[in-house]
Each structure stands twice: as structure tokens, then as C-alpha cells.
N, C-alpha and C positions, 0 to 999 in steps of 0.2 A: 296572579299571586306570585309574589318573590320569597324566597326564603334562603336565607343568608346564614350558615354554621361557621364559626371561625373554631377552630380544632389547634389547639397548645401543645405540640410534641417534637420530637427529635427526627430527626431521618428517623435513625435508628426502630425507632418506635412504630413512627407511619410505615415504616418494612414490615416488620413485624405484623402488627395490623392487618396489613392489606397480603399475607401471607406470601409476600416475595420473599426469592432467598436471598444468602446472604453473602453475595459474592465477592466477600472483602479477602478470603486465601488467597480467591483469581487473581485480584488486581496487586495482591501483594507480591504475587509470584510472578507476575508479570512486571511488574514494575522493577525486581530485583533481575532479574533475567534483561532487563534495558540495563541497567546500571553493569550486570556482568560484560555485557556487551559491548558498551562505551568504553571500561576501563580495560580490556584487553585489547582494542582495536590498535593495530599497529598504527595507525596514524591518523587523518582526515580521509584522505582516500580508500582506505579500506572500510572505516566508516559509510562512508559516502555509498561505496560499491555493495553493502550489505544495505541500506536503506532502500536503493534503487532495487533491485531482485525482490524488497518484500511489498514495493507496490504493486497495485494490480494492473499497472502496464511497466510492467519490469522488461527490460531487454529482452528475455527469454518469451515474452508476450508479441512485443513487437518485430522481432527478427523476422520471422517469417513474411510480416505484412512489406517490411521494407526490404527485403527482398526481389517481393512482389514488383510493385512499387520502381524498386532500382532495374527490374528485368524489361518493365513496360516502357521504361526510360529508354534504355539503351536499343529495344527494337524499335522504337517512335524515330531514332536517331539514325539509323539503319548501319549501328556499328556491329560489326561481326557478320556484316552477311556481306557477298561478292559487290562489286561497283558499291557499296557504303562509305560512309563518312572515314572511315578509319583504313582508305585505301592510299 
């Protein structure tokens, strides 16, 4: 058996309905808080530099990995130690 309801209403309404809230202050405040943000940015680059920090692999995520990373490097190479590459 198939049973097919087609239901005639607005977001709005199906919210309501289905007793979700209504999270339209959030998006408003967040959307005004981008717009604050864009229009006081001193330039592209400082834009830029605030966009990269709110990802979730922001500089301050990955520093430590490439650290890592650049430390396993340079002992693979055997720079910094006696008879090494960088004698």
C-alpha cells in the first residue's frame, strides 16, 4: 500500500508544525556580524587572515603538526647533528 499526502504551506508554517524553533534572530545576527566584519576589514588580507583562523584547520591547528613534520625533516637530513649535511 502507497499513501501519498501533499501538505500546502510555508517554511514558516511547516516550523511551526513540526515544533522547531525559530532561528531566524541567529541567522540574523550572524549574518549582520559578517557584514560588520567585511566592512571594517582593513583590506583583503586582513580579511583573508580572519577567514583562515575561523576554519577548522586554521594556522593555530596546524602549527604544531608542521612543526612536527619540518623537525622529522631536518633530522631525516641529518642537519644539526655532528658530520651532517649542514657541515
Amino acid at each position: 500500500m502507497k499513501v501519498t499526502v501533499d501538505i500546502d504551506c510555508t517554511p514558516e508554517e511547516a516550523r511551526r508544525f513540526l515544533g522547531l524553533p525559530d532561528l531566524t534572530p541567529v541567522h540574523d545576527a550572524y549574518v549582520e556580524a559578517m557584514r560588520k566584519a567585511v566592512s571594517d576589514a582593513i583590506g583583503p588580507d586582513a580579511l583573508a587572515g580572519a577567514v583562515k583562523n575561523w576554519g577548522p584547520m586554521s594556522d593555530a591547528v596546524l602549527a604544531p603538526w608542521k612543526a612536527l613534520f619540518e623537525q622529522m625533516g631536518i633530522e631525516q637530513m641529518g642537519f644539526g647533528k655532528p658530520g651532517g649535511a649542514n657541515k
